[in-house]
N, C-alpha and C positions, 0 to 999 in steps of 0.2 A: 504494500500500500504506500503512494505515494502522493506528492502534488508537485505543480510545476510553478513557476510565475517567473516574469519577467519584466525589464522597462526599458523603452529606448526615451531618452531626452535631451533635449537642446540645449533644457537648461542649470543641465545635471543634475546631482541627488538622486542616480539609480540605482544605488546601492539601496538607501534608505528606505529608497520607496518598495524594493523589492522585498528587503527585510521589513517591511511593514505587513506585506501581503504573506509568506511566509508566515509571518509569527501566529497570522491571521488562518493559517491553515494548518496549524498544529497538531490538531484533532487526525489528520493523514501522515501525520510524523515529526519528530519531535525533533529528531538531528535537521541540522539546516546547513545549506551549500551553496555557497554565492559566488558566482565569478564576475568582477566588477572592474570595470574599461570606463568608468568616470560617467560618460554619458548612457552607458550601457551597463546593464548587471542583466544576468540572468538567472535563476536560482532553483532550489533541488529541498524540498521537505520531504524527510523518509524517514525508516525507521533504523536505516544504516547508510550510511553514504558511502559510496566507490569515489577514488579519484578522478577527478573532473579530465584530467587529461589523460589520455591512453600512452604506458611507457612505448617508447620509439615512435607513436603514433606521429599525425599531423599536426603541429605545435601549436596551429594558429587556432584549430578548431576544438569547441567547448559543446557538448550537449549535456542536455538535461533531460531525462524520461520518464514519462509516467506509464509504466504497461510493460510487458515483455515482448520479443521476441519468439515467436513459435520454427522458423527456418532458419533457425543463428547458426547451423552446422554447415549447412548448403551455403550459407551467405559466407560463410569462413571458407570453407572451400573453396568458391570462387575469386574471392578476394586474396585466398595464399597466407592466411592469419591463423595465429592460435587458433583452437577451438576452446580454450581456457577465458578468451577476454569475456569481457561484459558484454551485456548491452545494449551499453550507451556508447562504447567504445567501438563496437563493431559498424552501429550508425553513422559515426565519424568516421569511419574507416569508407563506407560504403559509399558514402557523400563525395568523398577524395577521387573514388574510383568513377562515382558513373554520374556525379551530380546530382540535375534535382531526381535525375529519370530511375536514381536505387529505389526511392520510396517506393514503386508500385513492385518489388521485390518483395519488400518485408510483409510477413505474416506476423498474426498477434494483436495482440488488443494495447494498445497504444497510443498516445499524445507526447511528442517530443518537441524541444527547440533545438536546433542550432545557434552557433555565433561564430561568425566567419570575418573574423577579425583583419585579413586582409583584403577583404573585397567589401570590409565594413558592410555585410548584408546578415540580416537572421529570416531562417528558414524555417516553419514549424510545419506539422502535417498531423493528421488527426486520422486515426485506421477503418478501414475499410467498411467497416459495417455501424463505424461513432458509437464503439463501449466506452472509450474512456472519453470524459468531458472538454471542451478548448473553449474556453470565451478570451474574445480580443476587444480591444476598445480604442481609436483613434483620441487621444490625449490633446488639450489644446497645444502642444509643441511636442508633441509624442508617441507615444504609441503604448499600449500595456497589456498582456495576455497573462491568463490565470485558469487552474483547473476548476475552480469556480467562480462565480458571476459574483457575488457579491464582495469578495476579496478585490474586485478590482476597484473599487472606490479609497481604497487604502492604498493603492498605488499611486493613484493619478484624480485630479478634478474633475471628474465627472458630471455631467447634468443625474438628475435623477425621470426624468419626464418620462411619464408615460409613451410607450408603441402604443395607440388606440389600436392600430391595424392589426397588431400578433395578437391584441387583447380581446381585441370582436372574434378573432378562429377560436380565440380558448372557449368565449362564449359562446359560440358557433358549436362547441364540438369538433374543431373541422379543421386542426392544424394542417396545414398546406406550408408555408414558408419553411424551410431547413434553415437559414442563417441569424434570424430576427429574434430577440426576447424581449419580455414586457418593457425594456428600458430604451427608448429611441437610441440612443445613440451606442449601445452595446451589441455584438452579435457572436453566436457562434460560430464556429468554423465547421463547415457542414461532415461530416463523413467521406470517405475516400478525398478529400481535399488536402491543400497545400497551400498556405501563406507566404509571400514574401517580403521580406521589407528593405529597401534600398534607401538611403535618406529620406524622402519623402514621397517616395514609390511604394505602394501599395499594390500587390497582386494578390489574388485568389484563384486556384484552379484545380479542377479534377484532375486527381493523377490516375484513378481507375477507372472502368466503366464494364459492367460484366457484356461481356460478350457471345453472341448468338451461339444455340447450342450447336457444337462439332458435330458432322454429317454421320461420323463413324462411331456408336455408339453398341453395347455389349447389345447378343442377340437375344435373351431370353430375360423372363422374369427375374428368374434364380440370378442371374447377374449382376441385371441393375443391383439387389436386393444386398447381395455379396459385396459390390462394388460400393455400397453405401455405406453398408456398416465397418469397412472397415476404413475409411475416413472418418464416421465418428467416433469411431473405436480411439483412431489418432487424436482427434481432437479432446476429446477426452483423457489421452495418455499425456497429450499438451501441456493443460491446463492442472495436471497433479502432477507433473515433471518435478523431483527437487524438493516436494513439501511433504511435511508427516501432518498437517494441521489445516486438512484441506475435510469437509463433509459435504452433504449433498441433501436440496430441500429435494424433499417430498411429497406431492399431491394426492398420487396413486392414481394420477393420469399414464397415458402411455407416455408422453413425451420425457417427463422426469423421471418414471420406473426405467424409463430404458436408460438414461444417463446411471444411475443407484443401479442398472446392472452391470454398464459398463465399466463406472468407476470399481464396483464390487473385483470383477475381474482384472483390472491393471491393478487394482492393490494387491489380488490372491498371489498374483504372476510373478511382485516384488519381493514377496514373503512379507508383507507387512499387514499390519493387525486390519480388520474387520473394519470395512467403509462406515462411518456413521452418517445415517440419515437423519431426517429434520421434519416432522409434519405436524401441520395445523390441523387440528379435528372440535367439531361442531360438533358436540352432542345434541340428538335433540330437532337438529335443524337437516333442511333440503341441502344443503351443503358438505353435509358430513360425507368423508371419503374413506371413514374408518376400514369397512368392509376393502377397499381396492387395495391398501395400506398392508391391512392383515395380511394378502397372498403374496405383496412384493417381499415381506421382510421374515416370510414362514418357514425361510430354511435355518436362519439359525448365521447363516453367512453376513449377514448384515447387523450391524447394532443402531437399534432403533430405538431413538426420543421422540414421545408424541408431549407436545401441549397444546391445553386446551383453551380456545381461541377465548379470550378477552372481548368485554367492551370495546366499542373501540377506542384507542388513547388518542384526543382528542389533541392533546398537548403538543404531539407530534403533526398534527394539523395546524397548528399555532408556531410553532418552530420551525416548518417551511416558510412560512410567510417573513415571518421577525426575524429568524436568525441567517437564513438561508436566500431572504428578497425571492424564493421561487413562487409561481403559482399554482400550488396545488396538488400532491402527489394523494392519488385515491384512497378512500378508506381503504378499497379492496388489495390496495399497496403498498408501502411501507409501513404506515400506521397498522394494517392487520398481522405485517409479517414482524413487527418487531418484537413480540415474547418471543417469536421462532431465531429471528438473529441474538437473541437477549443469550437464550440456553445456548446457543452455539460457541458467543464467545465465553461463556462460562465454562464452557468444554477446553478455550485453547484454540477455536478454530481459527485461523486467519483469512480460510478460502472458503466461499460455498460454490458449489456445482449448481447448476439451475436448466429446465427443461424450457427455457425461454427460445423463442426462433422455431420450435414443432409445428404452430400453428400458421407464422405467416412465411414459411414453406413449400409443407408438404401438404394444407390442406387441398389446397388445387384454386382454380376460380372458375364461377358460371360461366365465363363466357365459352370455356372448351364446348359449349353446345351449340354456337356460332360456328367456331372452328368446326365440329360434325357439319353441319349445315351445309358448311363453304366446300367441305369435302365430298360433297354429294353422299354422306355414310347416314343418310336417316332411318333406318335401321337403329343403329347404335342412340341415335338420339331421342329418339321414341323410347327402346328399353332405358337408357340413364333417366329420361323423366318419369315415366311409370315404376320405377324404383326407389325414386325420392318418398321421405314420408311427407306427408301431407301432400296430397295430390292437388290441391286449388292454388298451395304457394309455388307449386314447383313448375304447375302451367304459366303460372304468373313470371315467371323466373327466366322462363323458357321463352317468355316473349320478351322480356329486357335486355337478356342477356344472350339470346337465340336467334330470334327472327329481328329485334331493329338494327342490330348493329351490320346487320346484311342491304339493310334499306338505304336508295342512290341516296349521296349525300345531297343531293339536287331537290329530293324531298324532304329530308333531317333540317335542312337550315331552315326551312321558313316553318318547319313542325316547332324546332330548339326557338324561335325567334318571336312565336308568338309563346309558349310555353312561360320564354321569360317575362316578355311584356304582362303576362295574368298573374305574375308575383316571382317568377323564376323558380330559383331551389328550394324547397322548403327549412326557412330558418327557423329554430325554435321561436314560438311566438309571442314569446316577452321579451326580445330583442328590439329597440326602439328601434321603424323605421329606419328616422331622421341619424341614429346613431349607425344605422347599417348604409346609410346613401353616402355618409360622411366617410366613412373608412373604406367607402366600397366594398364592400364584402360580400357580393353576388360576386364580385369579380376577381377576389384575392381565392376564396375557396371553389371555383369554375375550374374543371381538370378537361384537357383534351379529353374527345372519346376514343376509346379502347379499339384501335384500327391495325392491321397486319405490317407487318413491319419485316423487312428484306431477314429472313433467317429466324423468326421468332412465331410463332402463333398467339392469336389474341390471347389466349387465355394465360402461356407462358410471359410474357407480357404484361401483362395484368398484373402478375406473382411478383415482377421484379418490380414494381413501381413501392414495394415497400421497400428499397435502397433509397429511393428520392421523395419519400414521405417524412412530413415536419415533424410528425405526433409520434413516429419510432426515435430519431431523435432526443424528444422532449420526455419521451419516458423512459426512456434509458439513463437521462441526468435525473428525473426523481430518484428511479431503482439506486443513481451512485450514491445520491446525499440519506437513503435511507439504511443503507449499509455502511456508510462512512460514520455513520453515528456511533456503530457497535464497533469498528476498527477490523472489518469484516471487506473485502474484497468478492462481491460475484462473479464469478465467470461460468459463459454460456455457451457450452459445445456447439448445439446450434446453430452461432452465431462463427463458427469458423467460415473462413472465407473459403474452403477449399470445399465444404460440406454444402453450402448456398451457390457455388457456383455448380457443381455435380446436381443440385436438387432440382435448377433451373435447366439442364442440360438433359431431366427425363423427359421422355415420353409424357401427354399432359394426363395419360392411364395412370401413369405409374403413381402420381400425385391422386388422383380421386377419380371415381366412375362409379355413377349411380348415387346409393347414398353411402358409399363406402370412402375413407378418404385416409390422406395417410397410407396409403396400401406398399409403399416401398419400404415403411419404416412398421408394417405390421409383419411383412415378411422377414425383413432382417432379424426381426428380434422373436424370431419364432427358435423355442428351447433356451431363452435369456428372460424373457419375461414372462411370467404366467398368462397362459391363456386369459381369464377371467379379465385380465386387464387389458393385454395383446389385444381383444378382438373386441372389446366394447365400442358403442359407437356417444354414447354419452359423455357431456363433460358438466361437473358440479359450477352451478350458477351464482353468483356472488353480491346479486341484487339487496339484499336483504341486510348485509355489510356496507354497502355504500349507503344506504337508507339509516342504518344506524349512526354514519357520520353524519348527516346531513338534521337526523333529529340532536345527537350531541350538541352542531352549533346553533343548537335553537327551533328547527323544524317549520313550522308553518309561520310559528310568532315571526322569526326571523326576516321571510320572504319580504315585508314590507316596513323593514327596515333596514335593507341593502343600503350602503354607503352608496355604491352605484347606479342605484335608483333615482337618489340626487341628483346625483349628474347628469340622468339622464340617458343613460347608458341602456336599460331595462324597463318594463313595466313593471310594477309590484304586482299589480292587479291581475295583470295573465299570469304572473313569475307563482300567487298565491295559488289560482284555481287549479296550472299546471299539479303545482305540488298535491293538492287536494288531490287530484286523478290517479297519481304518482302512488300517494298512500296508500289509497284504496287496491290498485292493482297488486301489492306488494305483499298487502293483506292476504288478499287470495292467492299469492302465488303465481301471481300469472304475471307474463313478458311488460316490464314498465320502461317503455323505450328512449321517454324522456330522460331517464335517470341520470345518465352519464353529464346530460348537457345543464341538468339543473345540481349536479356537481359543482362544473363547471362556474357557474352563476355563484354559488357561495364560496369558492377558493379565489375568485377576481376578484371578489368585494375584499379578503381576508388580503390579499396584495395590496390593495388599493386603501385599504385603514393602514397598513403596514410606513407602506411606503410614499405613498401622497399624501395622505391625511395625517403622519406620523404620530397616530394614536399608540400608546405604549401597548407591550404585548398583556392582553386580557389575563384574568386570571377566569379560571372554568364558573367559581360562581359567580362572576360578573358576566358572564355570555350566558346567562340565565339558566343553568344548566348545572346538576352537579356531577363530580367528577368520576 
């Protein structure tokens, strides 16, 4: 666990400033590492610091990293280096050899700087799928980058002002932007990107981009199936490479039974003790995964801690906003998972394993029923919709996702043109107008339509637009600062770049068909995971968790007493009846869709008293609420 920060300035003091932000990120590490050229410093919070310069390495060059390396052996090979260095030392090495063009080499979850002391330039780049965090910020004579957003106001003068624009997506629901955060003048550096700074030169640019899948691909089921798992088998050998203090959450989903199996087998392989798992359990409640749990951990191979899910800690919803300037990490997400990070570092763990990236994967997308269509295979596309359950959504499905995206666009423009003109997208309906014509927000969350592209099928296609989605981003920086609290690092097999790039490279079969989905990662893990979980088609629904956050900050009283209803930002009056509908549904159990976005709606406001209104952070029974 680590953090980075940095300052470039004109009018120096970047030492200071850097050691400000640092000290400010202490909670990622306690040792502190600063390399300072007067107008420049760039700096290294960890829990051990390597020397800043690599012996014999390139003299001039300083990095700073937060993340590992997953191909430092292949990258030493090529390079003709130890395979002993670091690194951060190997990153300098790689930079010497091939410029900016190493970056799209490295594997691993990652945020580094450079400082290229001769050519007076700093380089940073952020990894390929944005696990680890980079916000940057143009200074009034400067520039300043930090592994979190709120540490850079301790570097440099910042405005604080409101992004109304990222602020209306949060309300939206509907993150679209990758670089923008609630702060006008702050931004992240998106995924697979690269920074550079030359005195007063600013660049940004994609160094990767996944590419169409390869013509030559294995011929049978059993292949792909073979060919997958043992890339996550790697990526999970990855990610527990070097640590004894690594566990793994558990849902008793397939996606993280199958990591709790994998990991179980690189640990058996090592000789070392028995993988511990981690799961939350509902007694009581539609959420309870107890039963799936039971048959992942029934051999006796795994050692398994359940605890059992809490209120929700409200506190930790207050702590985003006030300590952290973010807006709003879900009930159903840090706040719920934190007794389960609580027990893990009480165990010693410093890594957890996580099933994250299963879903926006391998479940597949509707449009593969367009691709049938376009292929003349309607056969196949009749059986996948008559095998959907519920047969009214799946016809419904089949015309969205089936038959319009076939239709000349000769007709789509003036269908799309009057559609908008009658109100457009449907925005949640306590969004003001006057507040959505001002930010434009029919037009910031407006996505091209899903159309065939030289080497990809719509639906394969479809799949990868979670690379260049704002809202995977944005909750990957919750997940960091909810696990940075326990001094807990997640990392997510998943999310391996070698394992997403193979996933996008199936067959759009091999991902879902019918109501089956998943099907390359139920095959792989056939004799690793118990059937009873392997083959389910179900997954536990978390409605009822957000609905508890949302009565914790007060519930219906709250609704028309949003700070941002003031403003003008919302109606109270739809924001309350919405809620009313909300409740009721929730009550019965049944699908409450608004949920997410009247989330939404009380984590803005909880930003907005935080940081515009700079009301001091609440105590639980002054938010009317007890604790």
């Amino acid at each position: 666990m680590a953090a980075i920060a940095g300052v470039l300035s004109a009018d120096g003091g970047a030492s200071a400033a850097t050691e400000r932000m640092l000290t400010a990120l202490a909670h990622r590490g306690r040792a502190m590492l600063i390399h300072d050229e007067g107008h420049v410093a760039i700096g290294l919070a960890s829990a051990a610091i390597p020397a800043v310069r690599p012996p014999g390495g390139p003299p001039s060059l300083f990095v700073v990293l937060d993340g590992r390396l997953d191909n430092r052996e292949e990258i030493a090979h090529q390079i003709g280096c130890p395979r002993a260095i670091d690194d951060a030392h190997l990153i300098a090495l790689a930079y010497e050899k091939w410029d900016d063009a190493f970056v799209e080499r490295l594997l691993g979850d990652f945020a580094f700087a450079i400082w290229d002391s001769v050519n007076r330039r700093l380089l940073c780049a952020r990894d390929a799928l944005g696990v680890k965090p980079f916000y940057y910020a143009e200074a009034p004579r400067g520039f300043v980058f930090a592994s979190e957003l709120q540490v850079l106001f301790a570097g440099a003068d910042l405005s604080r002002a409101p992004n109304e624009g990222f602020l209306a997506e949060l309300l939206a629901d509907d993150v679209v932007s990758r670089d923008e955060t609630p702060f006008r003048g702050i931004r992240r550096l998106p995924p697979a990107h690269l920074i550079s700074v030359e005195g007063t030169a600013i660049a940004v640019r994609r160094y990767w981009t996944p590419r169409p899948p390869p013509a030559a691909r294995p011929a049978s089921e059993d292949e792909h199936a073979e060919a997958f798992l043992d890339l996550l088998r790697e990526a999970v050998r990855c990610r527990m490479a070097g640590r004894d203090d690594v566990g793994v959450l558990l849902s008793g989903g397939l996606d993280s039974s199958s990591i709790v199996a994998l990991a179980s087998e690189v640990r058996g392989q090592a000789g070392g003790a028995p993988v511990h798992a981690y799961s939350l359990v509902f007694p009581g409640r539609s959420c309870d995964e107890s039963a799936f749990i039971d048959h992942v951990v029934r051999d006796g191979a795994i050692q398994a801690t359940r605890v059992t899910a809490a209120r929700c800690n409200g506190e930790l919803l207050f702590d985003d906003a006030w300590r952290y300037l973010g807006c709003g990490d879900a009930p159903n997400g840090g706040p719920m998972l934190a007794p389960l990070l609580a027990a893990a570092q009480a165990d010693g763990c410093g890594v957890v394993l996580t099933g994250d990236g299963g879903d926006e994967w391998l479940t597949g997308s509707f449009f593969r029923y367009a691709d049938l269509l376009s292929a003349g295979r309607i056969g196949q596309f009749v059986r996948d919709v008559r095998r959907a359950p519920r047969l009214a959504s799946a016809l419904r499905r089949a015309a969205v996702f089936g038959v319009w995206p076939l239709v000349p666009r000769l007709v789509q423009y003036p269908v799309r043109a009057a559609w908008r003109r009658t109100g457009g997208r449907r925005l949640p309906p306590w969004i003001d107008p006057r507040f959505a014509r001002r930010t434009s927000l029919d037009q910031r969350c407006r996505r091209p339509p899903c159309e065939p592209r030289s080497g990809w099928s719509r639906a394969t296609w479809d799949v990868a637009q979670y690379l260049t989605d704002g809202a995977q981003s944005h909750a990957f920086e919750g997940a960091d600062r909810s696990s940075q609290r326990w001094g807990i690092e997640e990392r997510h097999p998943f999310y391996d770049r070698r394992v997403v790039e193979y996933s996008l490279a199936l067959p759009d079969a091999e991902r879902a068909e019918g109501a089956e989905t998943k099907r390359v990662l139920r095959r792989a893990m056939r004799g690793l995971v118990p059937d009873a979980v392997r083959l389910r088609r179900g997954k536990a629904e978390f409605s009822s968790v957000v609905f508890d956050g949302l009565e914790y900050l007060g519930g219906e009283r709250r609704c028309g007493r949003l700070a941002i209803a003031r403003e003008g930002w919302i109606d109270p009056r739809a924001l309350t009846a919405a809620y009313r509908r909300t409740a009721d549904l929730v009550a019965r159990r049944a699908v409450a869709p608004a949920l997410p976005a009247l989330w939404r709606a009380f984590a803005v406001d909880l930003w907005f008293r935080a940081v515009v209104l700079r009301e001091p952070r609440p105590a639980a029974a002054e938010w009317g609420v007890a604790p």
